[in-house]
N, CA, C and O atoms as a Maestro MAE file, in Angstrom:
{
 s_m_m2io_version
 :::
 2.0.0
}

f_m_ct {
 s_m_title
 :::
 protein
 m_atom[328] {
  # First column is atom index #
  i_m_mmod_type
  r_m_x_coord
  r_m_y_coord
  r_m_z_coord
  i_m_residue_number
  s_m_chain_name
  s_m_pdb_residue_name
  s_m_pdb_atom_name
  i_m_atomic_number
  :::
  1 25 60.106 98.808 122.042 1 A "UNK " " N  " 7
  2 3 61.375 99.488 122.209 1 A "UNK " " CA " 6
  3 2 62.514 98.512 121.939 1 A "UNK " " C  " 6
  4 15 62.648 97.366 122.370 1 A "UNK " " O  " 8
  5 25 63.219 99.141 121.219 2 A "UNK " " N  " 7
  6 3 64.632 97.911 120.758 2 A "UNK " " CA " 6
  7 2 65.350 97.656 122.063 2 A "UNK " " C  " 6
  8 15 65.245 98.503 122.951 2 A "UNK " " O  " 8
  9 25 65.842 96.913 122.198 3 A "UNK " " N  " 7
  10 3 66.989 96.823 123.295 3 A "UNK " " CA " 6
  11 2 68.547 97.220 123.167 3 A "UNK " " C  " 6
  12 15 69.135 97.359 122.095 3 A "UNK " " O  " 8
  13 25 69.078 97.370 124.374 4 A "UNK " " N  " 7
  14 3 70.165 98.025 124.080 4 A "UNK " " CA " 6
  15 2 71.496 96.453 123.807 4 A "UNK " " C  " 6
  16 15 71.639 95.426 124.472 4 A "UNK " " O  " 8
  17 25 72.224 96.950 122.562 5 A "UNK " " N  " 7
  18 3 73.286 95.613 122.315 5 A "UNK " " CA " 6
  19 2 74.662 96.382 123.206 5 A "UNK " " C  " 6
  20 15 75.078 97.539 123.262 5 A "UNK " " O  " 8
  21 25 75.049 95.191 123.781 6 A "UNK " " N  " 7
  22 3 75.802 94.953 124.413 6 A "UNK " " CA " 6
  23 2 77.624 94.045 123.673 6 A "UNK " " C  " 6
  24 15 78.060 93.071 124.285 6 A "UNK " " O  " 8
  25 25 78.055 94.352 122.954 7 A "UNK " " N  " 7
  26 3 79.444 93.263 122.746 7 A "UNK " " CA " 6
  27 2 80.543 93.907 123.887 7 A "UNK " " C  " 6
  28 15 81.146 94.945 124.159 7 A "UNK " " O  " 8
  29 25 80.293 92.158 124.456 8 A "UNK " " N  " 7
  30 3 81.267 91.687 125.564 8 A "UNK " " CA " 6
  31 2 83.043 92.079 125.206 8 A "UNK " " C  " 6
  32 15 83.249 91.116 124.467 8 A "UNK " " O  " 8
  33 25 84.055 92.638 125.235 9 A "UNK " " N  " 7
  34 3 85.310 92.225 124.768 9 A "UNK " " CA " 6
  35 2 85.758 90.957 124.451 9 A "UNK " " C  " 6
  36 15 86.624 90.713 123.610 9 A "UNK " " O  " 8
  37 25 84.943 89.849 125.382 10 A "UNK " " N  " 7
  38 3 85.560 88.564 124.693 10 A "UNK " " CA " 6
  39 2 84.756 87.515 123.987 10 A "UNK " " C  " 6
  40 15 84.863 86.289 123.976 10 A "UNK " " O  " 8
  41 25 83.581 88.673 123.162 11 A "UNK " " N  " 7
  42 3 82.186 88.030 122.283 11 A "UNK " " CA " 6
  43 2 83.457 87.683 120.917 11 A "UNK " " C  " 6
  44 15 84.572 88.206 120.918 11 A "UNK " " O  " 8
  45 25 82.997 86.770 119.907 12 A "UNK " " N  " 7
  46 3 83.942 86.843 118.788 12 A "UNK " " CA " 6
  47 2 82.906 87.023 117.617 12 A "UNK " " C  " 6
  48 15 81.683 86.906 117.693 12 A "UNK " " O  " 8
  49 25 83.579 87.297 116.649 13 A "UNK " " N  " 7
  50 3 82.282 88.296 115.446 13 A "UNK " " CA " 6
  51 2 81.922 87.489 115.308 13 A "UNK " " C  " 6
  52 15 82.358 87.376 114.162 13 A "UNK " " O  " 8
  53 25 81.435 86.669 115.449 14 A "UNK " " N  " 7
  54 3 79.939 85.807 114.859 14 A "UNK " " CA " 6
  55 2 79.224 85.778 115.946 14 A "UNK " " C  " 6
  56 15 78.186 85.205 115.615 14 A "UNK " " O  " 8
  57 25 79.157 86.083 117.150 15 A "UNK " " N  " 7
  58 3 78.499 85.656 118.368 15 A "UNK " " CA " 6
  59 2 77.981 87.844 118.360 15 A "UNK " " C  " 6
  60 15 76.889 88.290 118.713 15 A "UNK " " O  " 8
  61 25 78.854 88.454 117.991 16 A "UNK " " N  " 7
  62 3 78.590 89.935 117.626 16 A "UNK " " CA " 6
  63 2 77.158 90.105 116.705 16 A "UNK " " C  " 6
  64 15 76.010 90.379 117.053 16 A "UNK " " O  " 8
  65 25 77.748 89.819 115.392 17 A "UNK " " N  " 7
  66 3 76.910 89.415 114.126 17 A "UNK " " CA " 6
  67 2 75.718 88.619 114.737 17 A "UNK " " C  " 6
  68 15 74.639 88.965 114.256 17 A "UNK " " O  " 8
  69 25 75.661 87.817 115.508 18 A "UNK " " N  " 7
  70 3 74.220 87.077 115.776 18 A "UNK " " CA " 6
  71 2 73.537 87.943 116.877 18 A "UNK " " C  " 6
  72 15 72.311 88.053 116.895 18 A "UNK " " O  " 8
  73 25 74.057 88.345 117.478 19 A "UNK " " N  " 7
  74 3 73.263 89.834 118.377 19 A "UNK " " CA " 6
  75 2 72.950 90.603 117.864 19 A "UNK " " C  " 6
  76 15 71.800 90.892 118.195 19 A "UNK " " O  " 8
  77 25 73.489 91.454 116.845 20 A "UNK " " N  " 7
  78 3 72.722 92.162 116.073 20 A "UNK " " CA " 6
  79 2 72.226 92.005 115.458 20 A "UNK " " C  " 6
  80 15 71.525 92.985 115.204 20 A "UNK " " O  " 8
  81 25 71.927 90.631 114.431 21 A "UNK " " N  " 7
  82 3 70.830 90.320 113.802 21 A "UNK " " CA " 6
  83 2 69.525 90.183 114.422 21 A "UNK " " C  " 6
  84 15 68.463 90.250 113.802 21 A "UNK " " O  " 8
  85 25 69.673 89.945 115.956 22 A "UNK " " N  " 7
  86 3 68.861 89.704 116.573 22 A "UNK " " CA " 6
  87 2 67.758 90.648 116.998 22 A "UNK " " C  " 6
  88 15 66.543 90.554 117.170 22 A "UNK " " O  " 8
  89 25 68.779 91.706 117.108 23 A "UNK " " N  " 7
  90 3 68.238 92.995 117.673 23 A "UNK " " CA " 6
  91 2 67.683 94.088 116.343 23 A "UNK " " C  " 6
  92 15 67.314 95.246 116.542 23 A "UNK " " O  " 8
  93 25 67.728 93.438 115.040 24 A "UNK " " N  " 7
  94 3 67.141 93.630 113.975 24 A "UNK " " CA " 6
  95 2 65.862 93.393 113.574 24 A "UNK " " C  " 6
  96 15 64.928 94.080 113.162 24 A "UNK " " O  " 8
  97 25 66.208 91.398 113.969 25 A "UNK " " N  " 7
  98 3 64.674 91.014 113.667 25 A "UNK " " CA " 6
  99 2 63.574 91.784 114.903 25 A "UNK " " C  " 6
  100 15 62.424 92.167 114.682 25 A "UNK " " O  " 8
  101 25 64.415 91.872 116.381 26 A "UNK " " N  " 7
  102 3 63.216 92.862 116.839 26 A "UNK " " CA " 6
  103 2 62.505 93.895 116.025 26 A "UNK " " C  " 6
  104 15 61.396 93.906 115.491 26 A "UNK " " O  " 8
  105 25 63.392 94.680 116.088 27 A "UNK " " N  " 7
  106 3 63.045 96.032 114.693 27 A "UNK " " CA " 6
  107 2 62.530 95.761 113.667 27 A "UNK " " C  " 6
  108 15 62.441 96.636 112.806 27 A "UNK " " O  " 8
  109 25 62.068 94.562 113.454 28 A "UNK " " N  " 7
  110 3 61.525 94.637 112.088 28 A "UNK " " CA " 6
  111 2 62.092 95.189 110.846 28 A "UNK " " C  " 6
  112 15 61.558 95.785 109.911 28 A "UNK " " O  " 8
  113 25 63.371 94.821 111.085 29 A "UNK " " N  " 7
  114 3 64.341 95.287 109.860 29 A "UNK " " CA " 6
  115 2 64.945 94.576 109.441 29 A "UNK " " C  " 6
  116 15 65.621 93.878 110.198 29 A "UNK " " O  " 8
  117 25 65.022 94.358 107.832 30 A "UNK " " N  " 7
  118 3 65.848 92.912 107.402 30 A "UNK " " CA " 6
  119 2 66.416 94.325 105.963 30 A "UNK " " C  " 6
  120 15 65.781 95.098 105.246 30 A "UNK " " O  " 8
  121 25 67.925 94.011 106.161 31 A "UNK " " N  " 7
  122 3 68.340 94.661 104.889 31 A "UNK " " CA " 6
  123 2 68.332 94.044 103.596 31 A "UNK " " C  " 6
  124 15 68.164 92.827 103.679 31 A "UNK " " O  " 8
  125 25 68.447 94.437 102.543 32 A "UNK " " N  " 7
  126 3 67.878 93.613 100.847 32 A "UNK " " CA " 6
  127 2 69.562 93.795 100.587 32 A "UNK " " C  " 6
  128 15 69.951 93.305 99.527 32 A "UNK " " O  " 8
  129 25 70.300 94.259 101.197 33 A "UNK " " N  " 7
  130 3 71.848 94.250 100.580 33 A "UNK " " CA " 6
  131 2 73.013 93.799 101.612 33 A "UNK " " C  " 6
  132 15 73.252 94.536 102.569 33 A "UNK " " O  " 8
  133 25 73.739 92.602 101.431 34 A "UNK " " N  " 7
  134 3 74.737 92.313 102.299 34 A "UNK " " CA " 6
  135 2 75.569 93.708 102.852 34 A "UNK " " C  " 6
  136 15 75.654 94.097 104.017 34 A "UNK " " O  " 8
  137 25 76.121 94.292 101.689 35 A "UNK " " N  " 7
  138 3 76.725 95.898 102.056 35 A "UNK " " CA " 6
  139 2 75.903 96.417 102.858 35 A "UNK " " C  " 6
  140 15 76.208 96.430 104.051 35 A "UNK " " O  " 8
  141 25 75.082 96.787 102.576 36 A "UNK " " N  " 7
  142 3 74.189 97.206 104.016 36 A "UNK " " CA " 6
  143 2 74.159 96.898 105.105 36 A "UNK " " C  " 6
  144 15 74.084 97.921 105.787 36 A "UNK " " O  " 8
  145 25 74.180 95.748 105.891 37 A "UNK " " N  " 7
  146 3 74.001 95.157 106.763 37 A "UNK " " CA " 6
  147 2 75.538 95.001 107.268 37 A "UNK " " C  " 6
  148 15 75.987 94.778 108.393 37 A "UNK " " O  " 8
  149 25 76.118 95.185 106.129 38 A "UNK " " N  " 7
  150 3 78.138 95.414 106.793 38 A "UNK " " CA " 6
  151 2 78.261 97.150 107.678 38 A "UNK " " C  " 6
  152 15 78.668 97.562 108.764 38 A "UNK " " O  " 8
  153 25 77.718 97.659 106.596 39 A "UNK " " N  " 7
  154 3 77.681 98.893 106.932 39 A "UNK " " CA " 6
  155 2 77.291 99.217 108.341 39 A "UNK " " C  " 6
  156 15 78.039 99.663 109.211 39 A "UNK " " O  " 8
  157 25 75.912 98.909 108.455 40 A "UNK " " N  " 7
  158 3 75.278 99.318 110.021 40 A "UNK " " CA " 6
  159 2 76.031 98.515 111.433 40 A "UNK " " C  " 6
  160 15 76.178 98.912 112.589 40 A "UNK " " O  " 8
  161 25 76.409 97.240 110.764 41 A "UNK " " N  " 7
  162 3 77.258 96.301 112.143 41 A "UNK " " CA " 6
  163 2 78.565 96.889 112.287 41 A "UNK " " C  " 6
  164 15 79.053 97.082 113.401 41 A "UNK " " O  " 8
  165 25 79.348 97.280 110.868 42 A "UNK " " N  " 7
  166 3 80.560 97.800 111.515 42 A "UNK " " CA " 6
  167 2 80.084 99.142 112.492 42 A "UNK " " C  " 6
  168 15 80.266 99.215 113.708 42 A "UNK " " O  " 8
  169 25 79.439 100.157 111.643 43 A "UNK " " N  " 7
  170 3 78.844 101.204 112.636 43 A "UNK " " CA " 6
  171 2 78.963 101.154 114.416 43 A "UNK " " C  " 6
  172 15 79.459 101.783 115.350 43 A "UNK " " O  " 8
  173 25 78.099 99.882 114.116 44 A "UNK " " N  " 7
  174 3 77.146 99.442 115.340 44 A "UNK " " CA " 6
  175 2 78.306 98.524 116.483 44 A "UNK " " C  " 6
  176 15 78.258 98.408 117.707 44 A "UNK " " O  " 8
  177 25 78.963 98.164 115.817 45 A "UNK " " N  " 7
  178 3 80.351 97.108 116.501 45 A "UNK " " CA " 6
  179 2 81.341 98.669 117.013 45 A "UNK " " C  " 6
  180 15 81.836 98.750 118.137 45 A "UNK " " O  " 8
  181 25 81.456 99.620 116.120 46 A "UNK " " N  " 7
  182 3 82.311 100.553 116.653 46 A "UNK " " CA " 6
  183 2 82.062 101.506 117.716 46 A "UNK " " C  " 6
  184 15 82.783 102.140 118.487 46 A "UNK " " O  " 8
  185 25 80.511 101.383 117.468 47 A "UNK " " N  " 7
  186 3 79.938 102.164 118.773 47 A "UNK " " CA " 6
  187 2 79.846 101.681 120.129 47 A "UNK " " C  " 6
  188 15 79.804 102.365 121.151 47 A "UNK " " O  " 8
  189 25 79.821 100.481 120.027 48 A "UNK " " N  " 7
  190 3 79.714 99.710 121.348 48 A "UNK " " CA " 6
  191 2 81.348 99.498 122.008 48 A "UNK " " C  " 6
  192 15 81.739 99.556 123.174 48 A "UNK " " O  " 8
  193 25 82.040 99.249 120.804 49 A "UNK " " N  " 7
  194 3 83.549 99.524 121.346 49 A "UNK " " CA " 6
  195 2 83.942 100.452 121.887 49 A "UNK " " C  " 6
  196 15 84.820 100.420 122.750 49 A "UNK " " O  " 8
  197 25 83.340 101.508 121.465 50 A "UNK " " N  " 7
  198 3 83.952 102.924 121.994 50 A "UNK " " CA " 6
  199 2 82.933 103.226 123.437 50 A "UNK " " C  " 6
  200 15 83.451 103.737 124.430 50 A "UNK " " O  " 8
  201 25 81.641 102.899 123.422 51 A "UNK " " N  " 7
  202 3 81.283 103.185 124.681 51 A "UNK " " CA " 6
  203 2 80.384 102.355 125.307 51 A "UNK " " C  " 6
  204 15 79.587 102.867 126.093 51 A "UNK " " O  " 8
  205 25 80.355 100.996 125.077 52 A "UNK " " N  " 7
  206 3 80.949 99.834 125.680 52 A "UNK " " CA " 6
  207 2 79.333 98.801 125.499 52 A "UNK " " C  " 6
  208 15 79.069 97.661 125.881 52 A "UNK " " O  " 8
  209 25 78.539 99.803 124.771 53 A "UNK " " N  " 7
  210 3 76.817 99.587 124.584 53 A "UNK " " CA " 6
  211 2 76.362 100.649 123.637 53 A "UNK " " C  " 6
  212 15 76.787 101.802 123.560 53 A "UNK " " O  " 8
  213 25 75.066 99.851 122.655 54 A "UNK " " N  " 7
  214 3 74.749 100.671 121.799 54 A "UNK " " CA " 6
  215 2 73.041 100.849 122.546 54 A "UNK " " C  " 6
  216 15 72.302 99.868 122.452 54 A "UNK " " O  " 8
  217 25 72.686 101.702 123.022 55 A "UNK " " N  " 7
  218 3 71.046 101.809 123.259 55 A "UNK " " CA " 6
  219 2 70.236 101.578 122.011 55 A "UNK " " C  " 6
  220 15 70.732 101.612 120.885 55 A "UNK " " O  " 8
  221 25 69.211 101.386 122.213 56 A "UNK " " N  " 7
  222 3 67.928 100.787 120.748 56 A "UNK " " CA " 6
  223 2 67.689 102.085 120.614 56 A "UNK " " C  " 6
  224 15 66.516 102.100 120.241 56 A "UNK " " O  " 8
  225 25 68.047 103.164 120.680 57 A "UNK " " N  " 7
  226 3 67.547 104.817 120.256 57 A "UNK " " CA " 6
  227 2 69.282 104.980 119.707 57 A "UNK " " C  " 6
  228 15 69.343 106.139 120.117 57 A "UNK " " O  " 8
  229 25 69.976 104.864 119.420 58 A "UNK " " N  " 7
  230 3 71.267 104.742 118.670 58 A "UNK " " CA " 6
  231 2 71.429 103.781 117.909 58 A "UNK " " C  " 6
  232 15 72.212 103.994 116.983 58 A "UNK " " O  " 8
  233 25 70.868 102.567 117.973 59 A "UNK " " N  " 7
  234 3 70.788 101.907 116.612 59 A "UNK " " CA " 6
  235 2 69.921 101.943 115.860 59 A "UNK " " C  " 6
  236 15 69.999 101.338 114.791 59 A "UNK " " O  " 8
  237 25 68.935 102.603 116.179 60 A "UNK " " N  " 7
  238 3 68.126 102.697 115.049 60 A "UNK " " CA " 6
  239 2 68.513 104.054 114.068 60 A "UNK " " C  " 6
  240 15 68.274 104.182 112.867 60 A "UNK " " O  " 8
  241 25 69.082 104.867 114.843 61 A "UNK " " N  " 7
  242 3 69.499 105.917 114.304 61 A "UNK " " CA " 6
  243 2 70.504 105.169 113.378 61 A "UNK " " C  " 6
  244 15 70.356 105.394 112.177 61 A "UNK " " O  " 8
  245 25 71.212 104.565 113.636 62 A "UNK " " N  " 7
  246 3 72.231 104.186 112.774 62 A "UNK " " CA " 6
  247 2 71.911 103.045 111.584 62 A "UNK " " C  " 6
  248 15 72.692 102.685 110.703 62 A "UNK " " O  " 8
  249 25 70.489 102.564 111.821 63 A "UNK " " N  " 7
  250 3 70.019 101.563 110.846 63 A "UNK " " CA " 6
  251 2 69.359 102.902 110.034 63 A "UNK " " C  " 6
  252 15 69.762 102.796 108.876 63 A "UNK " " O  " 8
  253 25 68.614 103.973 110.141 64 A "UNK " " N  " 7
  254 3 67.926 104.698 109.689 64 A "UNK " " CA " 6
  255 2 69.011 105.402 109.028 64 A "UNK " " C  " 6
  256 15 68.712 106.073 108.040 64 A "UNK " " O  " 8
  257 25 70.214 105.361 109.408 65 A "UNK " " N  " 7
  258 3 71.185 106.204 108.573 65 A "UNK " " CA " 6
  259 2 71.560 105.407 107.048 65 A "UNK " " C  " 6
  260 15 71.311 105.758 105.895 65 A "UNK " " O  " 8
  261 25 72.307 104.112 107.623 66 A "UNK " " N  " 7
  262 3 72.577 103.337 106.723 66 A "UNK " " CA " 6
  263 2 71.249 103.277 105.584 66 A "UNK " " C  " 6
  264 15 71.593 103.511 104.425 66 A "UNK " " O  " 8
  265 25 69.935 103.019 105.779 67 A "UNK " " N  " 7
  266 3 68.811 102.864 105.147 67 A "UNK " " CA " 6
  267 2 68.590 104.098 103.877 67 A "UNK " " C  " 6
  268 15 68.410 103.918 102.673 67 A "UNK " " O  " 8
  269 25 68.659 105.071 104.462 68 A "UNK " " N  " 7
  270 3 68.447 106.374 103.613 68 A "UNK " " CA " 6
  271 2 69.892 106.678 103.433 68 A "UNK " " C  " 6
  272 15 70.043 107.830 103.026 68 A "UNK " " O  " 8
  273 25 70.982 106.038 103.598 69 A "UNK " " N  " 7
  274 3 72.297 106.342 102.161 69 A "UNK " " CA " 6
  275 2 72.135 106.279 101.484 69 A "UNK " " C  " 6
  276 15 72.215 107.065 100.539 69 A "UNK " " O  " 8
  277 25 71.531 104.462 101.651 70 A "UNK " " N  " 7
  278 3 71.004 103.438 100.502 70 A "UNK " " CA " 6
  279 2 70.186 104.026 99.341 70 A "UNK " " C  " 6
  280 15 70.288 103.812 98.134 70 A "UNK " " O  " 8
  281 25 69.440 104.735 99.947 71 A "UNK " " N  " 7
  282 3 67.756 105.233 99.268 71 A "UNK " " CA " 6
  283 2 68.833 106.637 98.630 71 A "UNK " " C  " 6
  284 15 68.815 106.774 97.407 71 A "UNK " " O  " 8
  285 25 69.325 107.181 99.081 72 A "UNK " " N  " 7
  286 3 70.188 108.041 98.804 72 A "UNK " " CA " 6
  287 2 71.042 108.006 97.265 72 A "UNK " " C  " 6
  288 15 71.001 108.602 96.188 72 A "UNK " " O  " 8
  289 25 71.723 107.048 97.837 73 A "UNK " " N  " 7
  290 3 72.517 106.668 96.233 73 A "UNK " " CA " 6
  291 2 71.842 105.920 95.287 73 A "UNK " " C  " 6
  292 15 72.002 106.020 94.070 73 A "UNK " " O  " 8
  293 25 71.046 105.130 95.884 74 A "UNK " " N  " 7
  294 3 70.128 104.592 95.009 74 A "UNK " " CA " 6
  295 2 69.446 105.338 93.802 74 A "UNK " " C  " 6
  296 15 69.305 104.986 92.631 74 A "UNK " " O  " 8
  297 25 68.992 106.713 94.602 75 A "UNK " " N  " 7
  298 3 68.253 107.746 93.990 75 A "UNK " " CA " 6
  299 2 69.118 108.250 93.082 75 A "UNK " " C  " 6
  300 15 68.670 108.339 91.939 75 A "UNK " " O  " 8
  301 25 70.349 108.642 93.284 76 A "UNK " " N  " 7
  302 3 71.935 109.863 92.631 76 A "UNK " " CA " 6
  303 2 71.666 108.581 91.487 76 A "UNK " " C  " 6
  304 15 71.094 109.074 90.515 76 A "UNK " " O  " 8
  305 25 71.865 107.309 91.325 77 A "UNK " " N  " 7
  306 3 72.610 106.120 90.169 77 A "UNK " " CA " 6
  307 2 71.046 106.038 89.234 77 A "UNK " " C  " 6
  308 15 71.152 105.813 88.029 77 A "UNK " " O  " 8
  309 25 69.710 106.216 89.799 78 A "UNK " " N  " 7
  310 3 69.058 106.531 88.522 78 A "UNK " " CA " 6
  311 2 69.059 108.085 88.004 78 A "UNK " " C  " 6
  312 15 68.792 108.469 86.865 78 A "UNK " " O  " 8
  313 25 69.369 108.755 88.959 79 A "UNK " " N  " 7
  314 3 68.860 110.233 88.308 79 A "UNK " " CA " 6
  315 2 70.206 110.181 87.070 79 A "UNK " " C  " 6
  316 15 70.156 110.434 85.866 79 A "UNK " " O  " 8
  317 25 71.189 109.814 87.800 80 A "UNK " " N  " 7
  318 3 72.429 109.705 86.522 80 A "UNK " " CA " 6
  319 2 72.451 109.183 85.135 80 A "UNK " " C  " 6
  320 15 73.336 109.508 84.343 80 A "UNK " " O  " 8
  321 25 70.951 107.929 84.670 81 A "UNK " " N  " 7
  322 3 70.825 107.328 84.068 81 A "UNK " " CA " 6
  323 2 69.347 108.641 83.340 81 A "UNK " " C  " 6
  324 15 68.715 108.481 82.295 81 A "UNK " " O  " 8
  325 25 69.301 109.031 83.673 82 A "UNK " " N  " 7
  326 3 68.105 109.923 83.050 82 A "UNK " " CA " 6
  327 2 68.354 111.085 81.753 82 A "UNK " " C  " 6
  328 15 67.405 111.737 81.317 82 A "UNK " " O  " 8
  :::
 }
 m_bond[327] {
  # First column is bond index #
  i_m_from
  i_m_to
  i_m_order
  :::
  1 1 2 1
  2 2 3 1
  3 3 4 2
  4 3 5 1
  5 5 6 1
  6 6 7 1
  7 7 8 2
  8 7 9 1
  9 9 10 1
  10 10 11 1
  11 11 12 2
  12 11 13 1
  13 13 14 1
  14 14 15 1
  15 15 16 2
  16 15 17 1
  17 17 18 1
  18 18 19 1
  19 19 20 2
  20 19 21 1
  21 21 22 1
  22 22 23 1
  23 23 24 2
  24 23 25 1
  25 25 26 1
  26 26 27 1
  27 27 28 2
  28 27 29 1
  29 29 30 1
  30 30 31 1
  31 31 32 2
  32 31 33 1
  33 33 34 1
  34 34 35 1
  35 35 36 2
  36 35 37 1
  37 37 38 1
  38 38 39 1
  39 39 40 2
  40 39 41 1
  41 41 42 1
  42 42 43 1
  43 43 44 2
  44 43 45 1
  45 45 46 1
  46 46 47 1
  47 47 48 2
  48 47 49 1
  49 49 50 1
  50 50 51 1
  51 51 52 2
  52 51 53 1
  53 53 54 1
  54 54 55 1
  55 55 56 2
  56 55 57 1
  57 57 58 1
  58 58 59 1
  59 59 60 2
  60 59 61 1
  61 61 62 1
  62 62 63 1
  63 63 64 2
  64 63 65 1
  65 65 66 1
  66 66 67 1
  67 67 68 2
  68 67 69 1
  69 69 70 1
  70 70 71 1
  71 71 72 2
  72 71 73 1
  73 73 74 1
  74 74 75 1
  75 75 76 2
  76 75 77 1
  77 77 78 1
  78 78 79 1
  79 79 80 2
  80 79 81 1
  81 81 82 1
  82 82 83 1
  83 83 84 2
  84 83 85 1
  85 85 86 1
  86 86 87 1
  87 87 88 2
  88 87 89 1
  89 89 90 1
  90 90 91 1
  91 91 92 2
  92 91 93 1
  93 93 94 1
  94 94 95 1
  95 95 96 2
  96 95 97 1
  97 97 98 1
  98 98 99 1
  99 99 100 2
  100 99 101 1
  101 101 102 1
  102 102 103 1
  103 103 104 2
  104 103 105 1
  105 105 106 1
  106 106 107 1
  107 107 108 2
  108 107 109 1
  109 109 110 1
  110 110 111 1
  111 111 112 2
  112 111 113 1
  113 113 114 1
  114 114 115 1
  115 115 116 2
  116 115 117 1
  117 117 118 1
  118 118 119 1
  119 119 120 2
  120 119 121 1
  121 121 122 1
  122 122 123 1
  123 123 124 2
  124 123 125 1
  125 125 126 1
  126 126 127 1
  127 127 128 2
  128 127 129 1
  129 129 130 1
  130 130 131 1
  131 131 132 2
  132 131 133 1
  133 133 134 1
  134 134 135 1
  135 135 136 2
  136 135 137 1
  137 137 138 1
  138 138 139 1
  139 139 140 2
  140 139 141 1
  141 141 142 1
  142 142 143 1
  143 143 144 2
  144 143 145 1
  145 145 146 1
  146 146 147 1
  147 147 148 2
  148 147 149 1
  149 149 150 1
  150 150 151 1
  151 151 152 2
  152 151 153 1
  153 153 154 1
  154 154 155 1
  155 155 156 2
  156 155 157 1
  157 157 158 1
  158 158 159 1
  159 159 160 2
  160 159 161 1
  161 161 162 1
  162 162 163 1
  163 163 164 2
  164 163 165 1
  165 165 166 1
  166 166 167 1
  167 167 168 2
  168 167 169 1
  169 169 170 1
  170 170 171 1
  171 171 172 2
  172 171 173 1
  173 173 174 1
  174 174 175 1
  175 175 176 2
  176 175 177 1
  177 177 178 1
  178 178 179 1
  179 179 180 2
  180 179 181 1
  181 181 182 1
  182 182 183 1
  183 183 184 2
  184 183 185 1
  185 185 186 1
  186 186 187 1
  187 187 188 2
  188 187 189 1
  189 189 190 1
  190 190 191 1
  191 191 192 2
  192 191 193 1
  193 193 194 1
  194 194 195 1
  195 195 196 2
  196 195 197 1
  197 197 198 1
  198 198 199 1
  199 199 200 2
  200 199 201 1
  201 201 202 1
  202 202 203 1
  203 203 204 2
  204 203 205 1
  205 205 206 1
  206 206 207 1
  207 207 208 2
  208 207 209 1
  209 209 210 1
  210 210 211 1
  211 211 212 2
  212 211 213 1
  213 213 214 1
  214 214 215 1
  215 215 216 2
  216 215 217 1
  217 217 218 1
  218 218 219 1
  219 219 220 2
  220 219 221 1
  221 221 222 1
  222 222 223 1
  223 223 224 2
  224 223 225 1
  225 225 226 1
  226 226 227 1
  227 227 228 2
  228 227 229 1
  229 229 230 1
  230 230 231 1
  231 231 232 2
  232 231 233 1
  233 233 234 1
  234 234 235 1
  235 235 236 2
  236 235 237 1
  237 237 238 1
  238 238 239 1
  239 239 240 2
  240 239 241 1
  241 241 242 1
  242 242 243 1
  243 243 244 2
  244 243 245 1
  245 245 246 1
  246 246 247 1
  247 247 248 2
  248 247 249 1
  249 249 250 1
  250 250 251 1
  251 251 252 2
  252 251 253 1
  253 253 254 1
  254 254 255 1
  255 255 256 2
  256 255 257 1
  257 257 258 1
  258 258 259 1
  259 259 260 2
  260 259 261 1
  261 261 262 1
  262 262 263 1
  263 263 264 2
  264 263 265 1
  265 265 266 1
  266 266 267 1
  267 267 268 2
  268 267 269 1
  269 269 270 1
  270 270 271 1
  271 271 272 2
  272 271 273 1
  273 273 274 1
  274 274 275 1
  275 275 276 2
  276 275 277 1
  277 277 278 1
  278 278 279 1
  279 279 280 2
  280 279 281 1
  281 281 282 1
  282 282 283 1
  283 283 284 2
  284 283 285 1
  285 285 286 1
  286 286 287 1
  287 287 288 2
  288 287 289 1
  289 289 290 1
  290 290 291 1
  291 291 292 2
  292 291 293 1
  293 293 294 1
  294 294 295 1
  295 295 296 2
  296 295 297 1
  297 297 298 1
  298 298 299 1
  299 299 300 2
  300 299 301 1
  301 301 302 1
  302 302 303 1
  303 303 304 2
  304 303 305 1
  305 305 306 1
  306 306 307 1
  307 307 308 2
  308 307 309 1
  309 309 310 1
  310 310 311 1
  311 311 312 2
  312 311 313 1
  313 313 314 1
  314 314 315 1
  315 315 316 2
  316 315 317 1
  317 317 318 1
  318 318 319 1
  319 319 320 2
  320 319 321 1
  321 321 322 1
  322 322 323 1
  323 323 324 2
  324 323 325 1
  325 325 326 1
  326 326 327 1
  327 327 328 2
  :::
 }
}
C-alpha cells in the first residue's frame, strides 16, 4: 500500500520533489518523461495544498491519470502520422 504524502507548509520544493519521488519508487513507478513527472507532482503538490495530504489511493489515481494521457496522446500523434 503506498503511503499517504504529506507537504508540510514550510517543506521547500525540493524537499516536496524528494517525497514524492519517494513515494514513487515505493510504487514502482519511474516516469520515461520529465513532463510527466511535472505533471503528476504539480497535480500531487496541489492536492495536498488544498487538503493538506494526498492518501496512496489518490496518488495513484493521479499517477494512473497522468500515465494514460501519456499513452493517450502518444496514441492521437501516431494515429495522425498514419
Amino acid at each position: 500500500m503506498t503511503r499517504t504524502i504529506t507537504f508540510d507548509q514550510k517543506m521547500k520544493d525540493g524537499e516536496k520533489r524528494a517525497a514524492f519521488q519517494s513515494a514513487l519508487k515505493e510504487m514502482g513507478v519511474s516516469f520515461t518523461s520529465a513532463s510527466s513527472f511535472e505533471r503528476a507532482f504539480a497535480r500531487t503538490k496541489d492536492a495536498a495544498d488544498h487538503n493538506g495530504e494526498v492518501p496512496g489511493d489518490r496518488l495513484q489515481a493521479i499517477v494512473d491519470d497522468v500515465v494514460s494521457g501519456m499513452e493517450t496522446f502518444q496514441q492521437g500523434v501516431a494515429d495522425s502520422f498514419r
